[in-house]
Steps between C-alpha positions, in 0.01 A plus 500: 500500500798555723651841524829490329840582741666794486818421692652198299821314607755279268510167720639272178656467215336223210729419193271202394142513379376195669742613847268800467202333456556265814600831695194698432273187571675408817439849635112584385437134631625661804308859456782700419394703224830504249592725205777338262654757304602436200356176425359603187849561351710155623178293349610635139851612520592237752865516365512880659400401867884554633496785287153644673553401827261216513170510624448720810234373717383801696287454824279770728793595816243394744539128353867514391580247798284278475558477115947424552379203784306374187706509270774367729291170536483517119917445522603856392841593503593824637657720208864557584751613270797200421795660322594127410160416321480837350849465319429184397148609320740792319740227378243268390347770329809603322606158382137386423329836424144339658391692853326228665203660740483342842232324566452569876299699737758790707267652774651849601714501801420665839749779667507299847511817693225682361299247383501687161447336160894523280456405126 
């Protein structure tokens, strides 16, 4: 059995069961060994993922690279913040009162001069 990581980074972001699924294959087909976080609670509260943050798919550092040029070939946005979109969700929620989750894969964004992982 492997010995479990002790120095686990946030690479993505999953608000969609079967975007997580795909995710977590994609990278243990690869070797990567992955660790979604909170997985458990989006498959029976799935109307709470915004709410919880979605599914954080942690990686071991030493593989955090190679994991992002995965998931980039999987067609993953970056996560960046639009005040457009974001006003729009608040005044579809307040007319409609019905929070729709995204249904996307965000992978975390890289500091370009440190190379450091921003949430």
């Amino acid at each position: 059995m492997a010995e479990p990581a002790q120095d686990l980074t946030t690479i993505a972001h999953v608000y969609g069961l079967s975007e997580t699924s795909l995710a977590i294959c994609m990278l243990k087909a690869h070797g990567i060994v992955v660790v979604p976080v909170g997985q458990q609670h989006i498959s029976v509260a799935w109307h709470y993922s915004v709410a919880l943050g979605g599914v954080a798919l942690r990686v071991p550092s030493s593989q955090a690279e190679e994991a992002l040029e995965i998931l980039k070939g999987f067609g993953a946005p970056v996560r960046r913040f639009n005040l457009i979109a974001a006003a729009f969700m608040v005044l579809a929620f307040l007319l409609a009162g019905i929070a729709v989750p995204p249904r996307a894969l965000y992978l975390t964004e890289r500091s370009a001069s440190s190379g450091q992982l921003l949430s």
